[in-house]
FIDOTI-6467 format. One record per atom (N, C-alpha, C): atom name; x, z, y. Coordinates in steps of 0.1 Angstrom, whole numbers, plus 5000, padded with zeros to 4 digits. Each point is the difference from the previous one (the first is absolute). Example, Ala and Ser with C-alpha at 12.3 -4.5 7.8 and 13.67 -1.06 7.14 Angstrom:
2
[node 'N', [5132, 5078, 4943]];
[node 'CA', [4991, 5000, 5012]];
[node 'C', [5009, 5000, 5012]];
[node 'N', [4996, 4993, 5011]];
[node 'CA', [5009, 5000, 5011]];
[node 'C', [4992, 5008, 5011]];
END
This chain:
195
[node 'N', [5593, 4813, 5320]];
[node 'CA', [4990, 5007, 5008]];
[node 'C', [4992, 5009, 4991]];
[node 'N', [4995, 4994, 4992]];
[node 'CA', [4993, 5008, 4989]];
[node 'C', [5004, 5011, 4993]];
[node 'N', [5017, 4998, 4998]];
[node 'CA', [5002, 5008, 4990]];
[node 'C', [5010, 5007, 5012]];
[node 'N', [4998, 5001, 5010]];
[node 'CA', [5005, 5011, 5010]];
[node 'C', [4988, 5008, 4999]];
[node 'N', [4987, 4997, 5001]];
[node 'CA', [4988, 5004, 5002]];
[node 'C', [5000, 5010, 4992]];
[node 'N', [5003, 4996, 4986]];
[node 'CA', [4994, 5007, 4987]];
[node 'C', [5011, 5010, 5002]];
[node 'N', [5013, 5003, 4996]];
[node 'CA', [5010, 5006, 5006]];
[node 'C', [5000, 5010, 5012]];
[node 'N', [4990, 4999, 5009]];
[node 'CA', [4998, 5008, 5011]];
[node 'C', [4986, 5008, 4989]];
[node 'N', [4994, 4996, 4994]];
[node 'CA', [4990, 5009, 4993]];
[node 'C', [5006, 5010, 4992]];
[node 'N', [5010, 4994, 4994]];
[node 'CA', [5005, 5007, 4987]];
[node 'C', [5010, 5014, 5010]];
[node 'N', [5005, 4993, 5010]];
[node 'CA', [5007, 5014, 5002]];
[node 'C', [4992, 5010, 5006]];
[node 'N', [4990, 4994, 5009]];
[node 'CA', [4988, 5009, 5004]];
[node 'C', [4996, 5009, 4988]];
[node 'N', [4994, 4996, 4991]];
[node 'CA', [4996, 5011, 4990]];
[node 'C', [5012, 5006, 4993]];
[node 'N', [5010, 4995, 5000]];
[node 'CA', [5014, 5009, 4994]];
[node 'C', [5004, 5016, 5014]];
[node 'N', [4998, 4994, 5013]];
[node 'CA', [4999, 5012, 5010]];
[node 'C', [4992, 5010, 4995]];
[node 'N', [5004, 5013, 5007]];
[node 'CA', [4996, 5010, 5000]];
[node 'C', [4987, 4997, 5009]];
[node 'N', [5001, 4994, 5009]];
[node 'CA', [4987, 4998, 5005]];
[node 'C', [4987, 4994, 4995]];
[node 'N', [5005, 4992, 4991]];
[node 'CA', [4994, 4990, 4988]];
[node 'C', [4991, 5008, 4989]];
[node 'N', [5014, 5013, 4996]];
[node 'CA', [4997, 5005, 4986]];
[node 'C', [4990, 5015, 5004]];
[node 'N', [4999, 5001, 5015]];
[node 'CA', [4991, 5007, 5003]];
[node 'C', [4984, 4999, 5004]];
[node 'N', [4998, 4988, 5005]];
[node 'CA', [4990, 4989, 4996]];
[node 'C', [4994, 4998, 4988]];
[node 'N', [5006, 4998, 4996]];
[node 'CA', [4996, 4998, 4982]];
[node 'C', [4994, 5012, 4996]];
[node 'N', [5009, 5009, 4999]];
[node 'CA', [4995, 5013, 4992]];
[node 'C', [4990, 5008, 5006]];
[node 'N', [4995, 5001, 5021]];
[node 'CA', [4994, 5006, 5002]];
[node 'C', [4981, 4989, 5007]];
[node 'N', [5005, 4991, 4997]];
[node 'CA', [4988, 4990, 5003]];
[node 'C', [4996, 4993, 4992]];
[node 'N', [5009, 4990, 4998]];
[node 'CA', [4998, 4988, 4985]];
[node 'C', [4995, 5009, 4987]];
[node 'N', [5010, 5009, 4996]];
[node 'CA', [4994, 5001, 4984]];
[node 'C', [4989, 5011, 5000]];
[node 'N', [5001, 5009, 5009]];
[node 'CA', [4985, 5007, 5003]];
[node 'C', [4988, 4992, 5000]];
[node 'N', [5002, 4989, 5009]];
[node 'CA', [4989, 4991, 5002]];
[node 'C', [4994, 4990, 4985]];
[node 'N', [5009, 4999, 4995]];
[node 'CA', [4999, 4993, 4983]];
[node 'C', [4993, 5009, 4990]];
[node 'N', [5007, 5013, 5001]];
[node 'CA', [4993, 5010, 4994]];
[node 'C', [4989, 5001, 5004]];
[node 'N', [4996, 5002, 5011]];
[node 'CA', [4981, 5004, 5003]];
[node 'C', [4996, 4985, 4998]];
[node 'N', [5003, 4989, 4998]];
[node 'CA', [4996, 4990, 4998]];
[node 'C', [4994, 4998, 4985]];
[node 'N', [5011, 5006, 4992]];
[node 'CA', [4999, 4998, 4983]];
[node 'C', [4990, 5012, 4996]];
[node 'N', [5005, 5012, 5008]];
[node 'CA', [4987, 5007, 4998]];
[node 'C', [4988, 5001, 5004]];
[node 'N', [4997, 4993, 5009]];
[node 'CA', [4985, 4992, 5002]];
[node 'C', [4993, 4991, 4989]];
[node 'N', [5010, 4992, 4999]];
[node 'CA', [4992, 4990, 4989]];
[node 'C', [5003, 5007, 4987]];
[node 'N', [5002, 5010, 4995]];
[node 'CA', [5001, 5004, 4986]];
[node 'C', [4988, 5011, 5005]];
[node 'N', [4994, 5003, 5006]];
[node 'CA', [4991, 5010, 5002]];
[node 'C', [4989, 4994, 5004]];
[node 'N', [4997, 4986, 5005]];
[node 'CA', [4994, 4990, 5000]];
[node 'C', [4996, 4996, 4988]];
[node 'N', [5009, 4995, 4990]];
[node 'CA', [4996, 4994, 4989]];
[node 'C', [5001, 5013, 4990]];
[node 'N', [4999, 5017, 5002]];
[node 'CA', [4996, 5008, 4991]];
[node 'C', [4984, 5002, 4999]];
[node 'N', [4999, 4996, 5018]];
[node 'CA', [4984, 5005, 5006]];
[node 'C', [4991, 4991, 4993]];
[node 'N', [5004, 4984, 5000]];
[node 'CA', [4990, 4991, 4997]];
[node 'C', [5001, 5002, 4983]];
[node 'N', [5005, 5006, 4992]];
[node 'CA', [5002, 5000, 4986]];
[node 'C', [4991, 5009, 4999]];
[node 'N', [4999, 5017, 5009]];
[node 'CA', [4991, 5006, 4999]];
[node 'C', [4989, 4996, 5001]];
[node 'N', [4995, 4994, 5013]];
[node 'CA', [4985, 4994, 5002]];
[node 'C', [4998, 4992, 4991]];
[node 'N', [5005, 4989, 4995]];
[node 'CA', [4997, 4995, 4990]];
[node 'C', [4990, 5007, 4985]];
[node 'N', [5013, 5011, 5000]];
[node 'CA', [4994, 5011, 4984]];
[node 'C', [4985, 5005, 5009]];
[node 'N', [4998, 5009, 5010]];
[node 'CA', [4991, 5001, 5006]];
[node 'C', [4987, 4994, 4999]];
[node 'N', [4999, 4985, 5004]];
[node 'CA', [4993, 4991, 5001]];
[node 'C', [4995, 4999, 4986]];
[node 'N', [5005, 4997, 4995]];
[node 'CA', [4999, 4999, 4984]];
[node 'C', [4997, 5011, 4992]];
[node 'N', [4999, 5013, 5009]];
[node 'CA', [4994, 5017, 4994]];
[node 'C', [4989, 4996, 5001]];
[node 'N', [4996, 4998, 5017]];
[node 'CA', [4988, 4997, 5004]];
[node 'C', [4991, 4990, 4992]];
[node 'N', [5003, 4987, 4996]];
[node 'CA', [4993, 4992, 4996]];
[node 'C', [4998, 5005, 4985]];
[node 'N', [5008, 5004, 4995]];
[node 'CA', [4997, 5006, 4987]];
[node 'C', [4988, 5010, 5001]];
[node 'N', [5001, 5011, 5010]];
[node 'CA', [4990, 5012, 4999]];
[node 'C', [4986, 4995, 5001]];
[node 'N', [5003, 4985, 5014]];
[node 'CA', [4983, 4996, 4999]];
[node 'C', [4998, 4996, 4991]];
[node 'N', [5005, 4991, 4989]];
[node 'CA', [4998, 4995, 4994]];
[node 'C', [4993, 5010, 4986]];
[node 'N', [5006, 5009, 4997]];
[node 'CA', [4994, 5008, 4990]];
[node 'C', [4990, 5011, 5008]];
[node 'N', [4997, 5002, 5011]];
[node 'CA', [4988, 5007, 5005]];
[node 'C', [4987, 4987, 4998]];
[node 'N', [5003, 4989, 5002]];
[node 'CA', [4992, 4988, 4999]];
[node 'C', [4993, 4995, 4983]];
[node 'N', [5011, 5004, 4997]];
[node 'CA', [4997, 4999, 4985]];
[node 'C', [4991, 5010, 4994]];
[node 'N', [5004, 5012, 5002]];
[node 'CA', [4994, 5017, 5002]];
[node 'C', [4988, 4997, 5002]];
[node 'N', [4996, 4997, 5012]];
[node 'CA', [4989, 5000, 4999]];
[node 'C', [4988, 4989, 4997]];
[node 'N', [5007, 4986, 4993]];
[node 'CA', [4991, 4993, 4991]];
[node 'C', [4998, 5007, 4989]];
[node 'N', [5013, 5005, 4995]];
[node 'CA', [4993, 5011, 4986]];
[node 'C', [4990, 5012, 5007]];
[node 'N', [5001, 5005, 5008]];
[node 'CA', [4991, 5009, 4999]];
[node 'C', [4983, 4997, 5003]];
[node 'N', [4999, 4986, 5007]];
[node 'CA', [4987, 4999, 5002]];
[node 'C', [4996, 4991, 4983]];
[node 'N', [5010, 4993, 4993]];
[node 'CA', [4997, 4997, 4988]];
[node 'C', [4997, 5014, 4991]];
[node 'N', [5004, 5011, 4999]];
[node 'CA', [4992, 5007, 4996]];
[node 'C', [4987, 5006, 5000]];
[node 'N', [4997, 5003, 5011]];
[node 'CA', [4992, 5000, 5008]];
[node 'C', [4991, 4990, 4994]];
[node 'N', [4999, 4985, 4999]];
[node 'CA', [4997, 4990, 4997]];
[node 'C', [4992, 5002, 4985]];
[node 'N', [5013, 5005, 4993]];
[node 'CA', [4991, 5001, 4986]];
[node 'C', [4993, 5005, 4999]];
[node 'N', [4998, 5015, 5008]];
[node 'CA', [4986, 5010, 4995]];
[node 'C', [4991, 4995, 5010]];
[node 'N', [4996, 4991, 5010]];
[node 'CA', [4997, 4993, 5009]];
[node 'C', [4980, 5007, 5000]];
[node 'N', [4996, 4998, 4986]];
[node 'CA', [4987, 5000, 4995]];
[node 'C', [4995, 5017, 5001]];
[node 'N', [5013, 5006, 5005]];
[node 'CA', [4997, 5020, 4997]];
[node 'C', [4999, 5001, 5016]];
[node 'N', [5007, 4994, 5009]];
[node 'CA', [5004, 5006, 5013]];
[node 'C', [4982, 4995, 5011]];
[node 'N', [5002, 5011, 5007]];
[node 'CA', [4992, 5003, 5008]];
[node 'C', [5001, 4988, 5009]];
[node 'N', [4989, 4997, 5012]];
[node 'CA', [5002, 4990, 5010]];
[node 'C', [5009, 5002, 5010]];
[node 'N', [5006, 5014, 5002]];
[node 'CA', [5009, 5003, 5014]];
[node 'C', [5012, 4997, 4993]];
[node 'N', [5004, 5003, 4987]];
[node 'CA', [5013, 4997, 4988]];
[node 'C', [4998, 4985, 5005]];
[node 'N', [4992, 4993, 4997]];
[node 'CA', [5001, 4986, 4994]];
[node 'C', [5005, 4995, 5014]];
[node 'N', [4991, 5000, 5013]];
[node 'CA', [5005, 4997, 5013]];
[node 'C', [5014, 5002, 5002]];
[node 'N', [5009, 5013, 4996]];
[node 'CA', [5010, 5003, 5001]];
[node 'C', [5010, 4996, 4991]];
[node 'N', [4993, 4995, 4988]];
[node 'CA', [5010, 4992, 4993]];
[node 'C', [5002, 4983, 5001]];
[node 'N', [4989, 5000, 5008]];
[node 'CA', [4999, 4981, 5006]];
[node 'C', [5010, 5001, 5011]];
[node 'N', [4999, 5012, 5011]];
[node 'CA', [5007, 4995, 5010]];
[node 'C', [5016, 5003, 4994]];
[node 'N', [5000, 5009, 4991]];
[node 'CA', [5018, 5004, 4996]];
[node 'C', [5006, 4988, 4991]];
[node 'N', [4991, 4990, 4997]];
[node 'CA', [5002, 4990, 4992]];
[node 'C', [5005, 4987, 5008]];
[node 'N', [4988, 5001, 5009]];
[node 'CA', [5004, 4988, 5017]];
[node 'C', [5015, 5001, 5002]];
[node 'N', [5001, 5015, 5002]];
[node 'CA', [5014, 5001, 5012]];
[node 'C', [5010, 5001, 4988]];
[node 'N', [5001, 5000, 4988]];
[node 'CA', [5010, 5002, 4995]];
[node 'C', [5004, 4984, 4996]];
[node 'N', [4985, 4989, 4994]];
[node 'CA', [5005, 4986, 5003]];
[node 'C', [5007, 4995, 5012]];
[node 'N', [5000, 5010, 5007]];
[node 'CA', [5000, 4989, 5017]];
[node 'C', [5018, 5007, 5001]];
[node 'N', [5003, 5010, 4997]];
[node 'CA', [5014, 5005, 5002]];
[node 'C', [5010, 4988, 4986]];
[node 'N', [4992, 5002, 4990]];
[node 'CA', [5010, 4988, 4993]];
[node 'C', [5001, 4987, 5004]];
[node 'N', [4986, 4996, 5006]];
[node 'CA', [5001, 4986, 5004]];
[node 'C', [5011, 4998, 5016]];
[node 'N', [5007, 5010, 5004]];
[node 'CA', [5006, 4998, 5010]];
[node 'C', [5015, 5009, 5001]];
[node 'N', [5001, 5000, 4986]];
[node 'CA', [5016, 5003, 4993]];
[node 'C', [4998, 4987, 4999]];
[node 'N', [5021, 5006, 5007]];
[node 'CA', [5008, 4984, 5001]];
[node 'C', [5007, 5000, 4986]];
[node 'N', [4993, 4992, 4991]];
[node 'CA', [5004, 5002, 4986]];
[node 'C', [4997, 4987, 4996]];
[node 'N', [5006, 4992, 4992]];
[node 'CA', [4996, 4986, 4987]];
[node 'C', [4986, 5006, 4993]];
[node 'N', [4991, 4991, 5002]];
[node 'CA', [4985, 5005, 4993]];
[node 'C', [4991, 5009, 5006]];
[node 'N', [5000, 5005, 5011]];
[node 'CA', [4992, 5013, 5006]];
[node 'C', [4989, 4993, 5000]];
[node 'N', [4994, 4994, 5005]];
[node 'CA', [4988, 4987, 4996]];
[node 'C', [4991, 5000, 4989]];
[node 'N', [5008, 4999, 4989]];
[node 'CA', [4996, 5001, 4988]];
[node 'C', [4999, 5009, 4994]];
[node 'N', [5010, 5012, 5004]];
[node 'CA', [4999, 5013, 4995]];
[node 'C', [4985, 5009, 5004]];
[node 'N', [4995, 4996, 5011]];
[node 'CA', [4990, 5006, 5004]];
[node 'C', [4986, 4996, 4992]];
[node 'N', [5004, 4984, 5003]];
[node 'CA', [4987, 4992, 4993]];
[node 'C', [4999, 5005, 4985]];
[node 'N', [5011, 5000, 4996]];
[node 'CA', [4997, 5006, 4984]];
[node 'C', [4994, 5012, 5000]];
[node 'N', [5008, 5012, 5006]];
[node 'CA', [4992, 5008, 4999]];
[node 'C', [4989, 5006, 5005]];
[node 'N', [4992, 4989, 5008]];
[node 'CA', [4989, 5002, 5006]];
[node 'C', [4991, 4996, 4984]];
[node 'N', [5004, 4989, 4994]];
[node 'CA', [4992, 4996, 4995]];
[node 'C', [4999, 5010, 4985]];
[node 'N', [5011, 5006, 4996]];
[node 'CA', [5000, 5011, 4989]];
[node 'C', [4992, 5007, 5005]];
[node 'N', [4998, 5007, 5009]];
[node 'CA', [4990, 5012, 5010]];
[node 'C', [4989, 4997, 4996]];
[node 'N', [4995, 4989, 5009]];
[node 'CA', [4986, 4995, 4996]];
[node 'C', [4994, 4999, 4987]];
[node 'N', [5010, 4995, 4988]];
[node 'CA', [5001, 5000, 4991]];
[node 'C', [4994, 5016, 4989]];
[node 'N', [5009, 5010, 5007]];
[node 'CA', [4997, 5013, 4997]];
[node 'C', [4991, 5006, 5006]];
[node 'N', [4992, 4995, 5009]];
[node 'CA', [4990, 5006, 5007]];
[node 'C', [4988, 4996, 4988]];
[node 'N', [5001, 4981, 5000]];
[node 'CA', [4991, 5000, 4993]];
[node 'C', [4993, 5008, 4985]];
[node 'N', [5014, 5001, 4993]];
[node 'CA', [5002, 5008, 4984]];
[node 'C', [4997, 5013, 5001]];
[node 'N', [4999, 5006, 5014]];
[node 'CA', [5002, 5014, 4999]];
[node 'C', [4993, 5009, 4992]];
[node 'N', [4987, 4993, 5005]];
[node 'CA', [4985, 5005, 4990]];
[node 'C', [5001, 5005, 4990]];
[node 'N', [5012, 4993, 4992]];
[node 'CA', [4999, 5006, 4982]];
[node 'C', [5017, 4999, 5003]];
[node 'N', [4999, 5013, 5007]];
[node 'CA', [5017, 5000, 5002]];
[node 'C', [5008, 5001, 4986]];
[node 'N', [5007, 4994, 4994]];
[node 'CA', [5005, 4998, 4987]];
[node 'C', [5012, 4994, 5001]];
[node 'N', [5007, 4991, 4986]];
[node 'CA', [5013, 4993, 5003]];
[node 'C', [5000, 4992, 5010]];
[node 'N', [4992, 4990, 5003]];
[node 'CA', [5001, 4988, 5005]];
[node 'C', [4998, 5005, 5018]];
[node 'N', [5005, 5010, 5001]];
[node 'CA', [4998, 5007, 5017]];
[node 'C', [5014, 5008, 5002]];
[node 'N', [5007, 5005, 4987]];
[node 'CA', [5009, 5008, 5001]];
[node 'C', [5012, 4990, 4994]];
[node 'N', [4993, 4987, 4995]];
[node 'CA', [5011, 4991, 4992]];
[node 'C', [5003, 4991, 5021]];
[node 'N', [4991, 4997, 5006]];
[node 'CA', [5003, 4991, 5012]];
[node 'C', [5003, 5011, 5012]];
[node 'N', [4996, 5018, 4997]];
[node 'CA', [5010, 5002, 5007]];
[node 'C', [5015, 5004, 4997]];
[node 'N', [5007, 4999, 4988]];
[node 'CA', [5014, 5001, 4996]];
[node 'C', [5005, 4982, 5001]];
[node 'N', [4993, 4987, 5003]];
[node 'CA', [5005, 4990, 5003]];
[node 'C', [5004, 5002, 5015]];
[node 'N', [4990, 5002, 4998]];
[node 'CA', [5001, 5003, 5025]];
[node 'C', [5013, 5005, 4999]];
[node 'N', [5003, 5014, 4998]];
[node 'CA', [5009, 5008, 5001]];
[node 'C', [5015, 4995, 4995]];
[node 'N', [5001, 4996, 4989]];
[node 'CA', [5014, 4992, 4994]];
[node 'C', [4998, 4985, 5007]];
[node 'N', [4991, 4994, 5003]];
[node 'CA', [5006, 4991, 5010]];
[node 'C', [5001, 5001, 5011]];
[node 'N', [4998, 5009, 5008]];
[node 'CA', [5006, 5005, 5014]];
[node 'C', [5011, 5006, 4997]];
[node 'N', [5005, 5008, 4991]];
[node 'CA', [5012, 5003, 4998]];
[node 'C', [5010, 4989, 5002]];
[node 'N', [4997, 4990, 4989]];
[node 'CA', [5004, 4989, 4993]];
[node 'C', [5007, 4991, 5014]];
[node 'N', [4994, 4998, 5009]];
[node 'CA', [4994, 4994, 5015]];
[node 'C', [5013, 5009, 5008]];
[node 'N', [5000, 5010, 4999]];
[node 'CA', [5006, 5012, 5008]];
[node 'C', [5016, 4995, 4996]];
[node 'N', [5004, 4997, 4988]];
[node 'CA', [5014, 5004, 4996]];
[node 'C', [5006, 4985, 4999]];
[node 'N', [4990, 4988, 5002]];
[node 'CA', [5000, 4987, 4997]];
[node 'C', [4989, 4990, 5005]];
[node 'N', [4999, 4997, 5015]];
[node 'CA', [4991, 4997, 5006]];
[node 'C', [4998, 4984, 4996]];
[node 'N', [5011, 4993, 5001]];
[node 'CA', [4995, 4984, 4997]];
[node 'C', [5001, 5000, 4988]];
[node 'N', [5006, 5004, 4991]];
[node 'CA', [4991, 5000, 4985]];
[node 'C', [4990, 5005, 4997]];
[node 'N', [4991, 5007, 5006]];
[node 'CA', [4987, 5005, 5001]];
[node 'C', [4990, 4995, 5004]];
[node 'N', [5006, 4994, 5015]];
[node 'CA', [4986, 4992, 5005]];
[node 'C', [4994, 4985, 4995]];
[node 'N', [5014, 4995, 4988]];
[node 'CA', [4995, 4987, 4991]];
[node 'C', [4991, 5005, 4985]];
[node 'N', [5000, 5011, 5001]];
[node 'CA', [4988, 5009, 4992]];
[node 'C', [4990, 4998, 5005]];
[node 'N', [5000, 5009, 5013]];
[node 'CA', [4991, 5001, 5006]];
[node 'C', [4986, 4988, 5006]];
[node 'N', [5012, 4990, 5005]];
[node 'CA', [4994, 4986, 5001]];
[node 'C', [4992, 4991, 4988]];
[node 'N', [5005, 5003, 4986]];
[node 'CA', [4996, 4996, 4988]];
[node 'C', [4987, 5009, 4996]];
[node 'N', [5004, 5012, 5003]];
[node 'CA', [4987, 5006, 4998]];
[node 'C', [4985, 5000, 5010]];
[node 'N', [5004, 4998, 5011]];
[node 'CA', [4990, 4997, 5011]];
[node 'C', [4994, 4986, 4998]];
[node 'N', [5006, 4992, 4998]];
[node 'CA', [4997, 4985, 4995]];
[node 'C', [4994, 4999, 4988]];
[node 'N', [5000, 5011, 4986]];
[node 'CA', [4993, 5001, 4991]];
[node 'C', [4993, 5006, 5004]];
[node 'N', [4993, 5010, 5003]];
[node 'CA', [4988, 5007, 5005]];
[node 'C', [4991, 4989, 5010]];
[node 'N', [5009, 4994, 5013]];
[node 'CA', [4990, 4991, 5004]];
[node 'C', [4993, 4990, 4995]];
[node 'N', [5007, 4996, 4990]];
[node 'CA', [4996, 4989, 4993]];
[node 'C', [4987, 5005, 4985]];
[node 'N', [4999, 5011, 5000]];
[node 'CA', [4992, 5007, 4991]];
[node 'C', [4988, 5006, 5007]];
[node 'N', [5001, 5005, 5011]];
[node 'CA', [4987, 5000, 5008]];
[node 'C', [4999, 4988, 5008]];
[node 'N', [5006, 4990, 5000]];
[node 'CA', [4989, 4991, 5003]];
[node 'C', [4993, 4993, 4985]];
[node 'N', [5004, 5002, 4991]];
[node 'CA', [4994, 4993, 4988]];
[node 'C', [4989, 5011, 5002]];
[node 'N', [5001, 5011, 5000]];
[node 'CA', [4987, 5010, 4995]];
[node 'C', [4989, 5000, 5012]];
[node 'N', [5004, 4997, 5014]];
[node 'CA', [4994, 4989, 5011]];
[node 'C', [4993, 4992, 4997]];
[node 'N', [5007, 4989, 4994]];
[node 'CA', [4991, 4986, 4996]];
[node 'C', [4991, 5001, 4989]];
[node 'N', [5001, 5013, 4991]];
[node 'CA', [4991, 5000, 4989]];
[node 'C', [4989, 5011, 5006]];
[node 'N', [5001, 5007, 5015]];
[node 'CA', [4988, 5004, 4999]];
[node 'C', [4989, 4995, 5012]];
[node 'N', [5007, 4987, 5006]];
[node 'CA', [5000, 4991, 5006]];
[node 'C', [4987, 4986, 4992]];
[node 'N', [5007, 5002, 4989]];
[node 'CA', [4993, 4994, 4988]];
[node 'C', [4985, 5007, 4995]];
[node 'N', [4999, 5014, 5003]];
[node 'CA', [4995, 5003, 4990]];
[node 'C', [4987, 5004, 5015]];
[node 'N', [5004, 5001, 5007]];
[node 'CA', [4992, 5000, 5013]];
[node 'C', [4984, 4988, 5001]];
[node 'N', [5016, 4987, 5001]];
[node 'CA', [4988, 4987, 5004]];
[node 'C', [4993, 4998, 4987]];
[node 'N', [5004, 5006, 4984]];
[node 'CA', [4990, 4998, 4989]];
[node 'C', [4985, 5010, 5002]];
[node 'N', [5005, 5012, 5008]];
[node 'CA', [4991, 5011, 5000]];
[node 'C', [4987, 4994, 5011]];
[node 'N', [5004, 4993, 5012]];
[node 'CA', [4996, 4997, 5011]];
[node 'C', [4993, 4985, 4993]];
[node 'N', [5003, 4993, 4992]];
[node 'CA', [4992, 4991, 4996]];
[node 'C', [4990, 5005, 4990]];
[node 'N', [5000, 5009, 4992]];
[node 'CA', [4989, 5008, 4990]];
[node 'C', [4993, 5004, 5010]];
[node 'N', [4995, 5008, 5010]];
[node 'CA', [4998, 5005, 5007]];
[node 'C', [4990, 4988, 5009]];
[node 'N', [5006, 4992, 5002]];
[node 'CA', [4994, 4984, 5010]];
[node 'C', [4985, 4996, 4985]];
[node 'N', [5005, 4998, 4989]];
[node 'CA', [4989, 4995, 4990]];
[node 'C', [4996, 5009, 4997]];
[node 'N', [5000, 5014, 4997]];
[node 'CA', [4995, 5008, 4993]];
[node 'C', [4983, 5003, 5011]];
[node 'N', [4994, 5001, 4993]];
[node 'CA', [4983, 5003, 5008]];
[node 'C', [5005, 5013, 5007]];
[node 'N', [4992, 5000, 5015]];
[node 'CA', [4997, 5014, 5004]];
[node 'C', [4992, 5005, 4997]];
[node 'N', [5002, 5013, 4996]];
[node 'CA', [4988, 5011, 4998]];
[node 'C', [4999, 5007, 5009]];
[node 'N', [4994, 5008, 5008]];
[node 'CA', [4998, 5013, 5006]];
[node 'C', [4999, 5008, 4996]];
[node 'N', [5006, 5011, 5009]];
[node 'CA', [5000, 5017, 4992]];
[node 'C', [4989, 5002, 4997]];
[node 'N', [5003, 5008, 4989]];
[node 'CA', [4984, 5008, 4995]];
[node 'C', [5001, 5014, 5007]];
[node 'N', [4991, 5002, 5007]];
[node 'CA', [5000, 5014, 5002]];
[node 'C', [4991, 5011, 4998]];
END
C-alpha cells in the first residue's frame, strides 16, 4: 500500500503534468522564499552596522562635549557669569548624555569627569600645569573609555574611590580643626569691638 503510494508520487512528478508544476509553482515559490531570507538576513546585518554608527556617533558627541566644557573648566577663573552659567549647563547635559550611553562604565565615566572639571575649575585661578596636566587626563581617559570601555571603568572606579577616600580625610581634618577652633573661642575671654 505504501509503496504503491510512493510510486503514484514518483510518476506524478516524472508527468508532464508533474514537471510543469514544479518548474512553474514549486521552484518559483523556493526562489522568492530563499530570496526573502537572504535579504532578510542582508537587512538585519545592515541595521546592525547602523545601530552601532549611531551609538558610536553618540558616544563621541558625548564625549565632545565633556572635553569641551573641561576646557572651558580650565580658564574657569577668566570667564564672565553668562560663560560660566553656560558652561555649568553644557557640563550638566553633557554628564547626563554619557550617563545614559548604553556602554560598560557610563556611570563612572561621568563621575570622573565631573570630578576632573570641578577639579579644573578649582585650579583655574593660576591657570598653569596642574589645570592643563587634568585637562589632557580627562581627554586620554575618555578616549581611553571610548576604544575600551570595561578596561577603563576599573580605572575609573579605582580612581573615584581614591579621591573619595582623600576628601574625606581632608573632611575629617577640617572637621578637626573646626571643633579645636570652636573650643578656643568657648575659653578665650570676650572682648567687644572697639569702635
Amino acid at each position: 500500500m505504501m509503496l504503491e503510494w510512493w510510486n503514484d508520487i514518483v510518476r506524478w512528478f516524472a508527468s508532464d503534468a508533474g514537471q510543469t508544476i514544479m518548474v512553474t509553482v514549486v521552484l518559483p515559490f523556493v526562489a522568492i522564499l530563499a530570496a526573502g531570507l537572504i535579504a532578510g538576513l542582508i537587512m538585519r546585518g545592515a541595521m546592525k552596522r547602523f545601530v552601532v554608527l549611531q551609538d558610536r556617533q553618540a558616544k563621541v558627541a558625548a564625549i565632545a562635549g565633556l572635553a569641551a566644557s573641561a576646557r572651558k573648566a580650565a580658564v574657569w577663573s577668566s570667564l564672565t557669569a553668562q560663560e560660566k552659567l553656560y558652561v555649568e549647563q553644557q557640563t550638566s547635559e553633557a554628564e547626563v548624555r554619557v550617563r545614559l550611553l548604553p556602554v560598560a562604565g557610563a556611570s563612572e565615566a561621568a563621575d570622573w569627569a565631573s570630578y576632573l572639571i570641578s577639579s579644573m575649575k578649582k585650579n583655574s585661578a593660576n591657570y598653569g600645569f596642574q589645570a592643563e596636566q587634568d585637562l589632557k587626563n580627562l581627554q586620554d581617559g575618555l578616549v581611553a573609555w571610548h576604544h575600551k570601555p570595561a578596561r577603563t571603568r576599573k580605572m575609573f572606579t579605582q580612581d573615584l574611590a581614591t579621591w573619595k577616600f582623600d576628601s574625606s580625610a581632608t573632611e575629617d581634618e577640617l572637621l578637626t580643626k573646626q571643633r579645636e577652633w570652636a573650643a578656643q573661642q568657648e575659653t578665650a575671654p570676650f572682648e567687644p569691638a572697639k569702635i
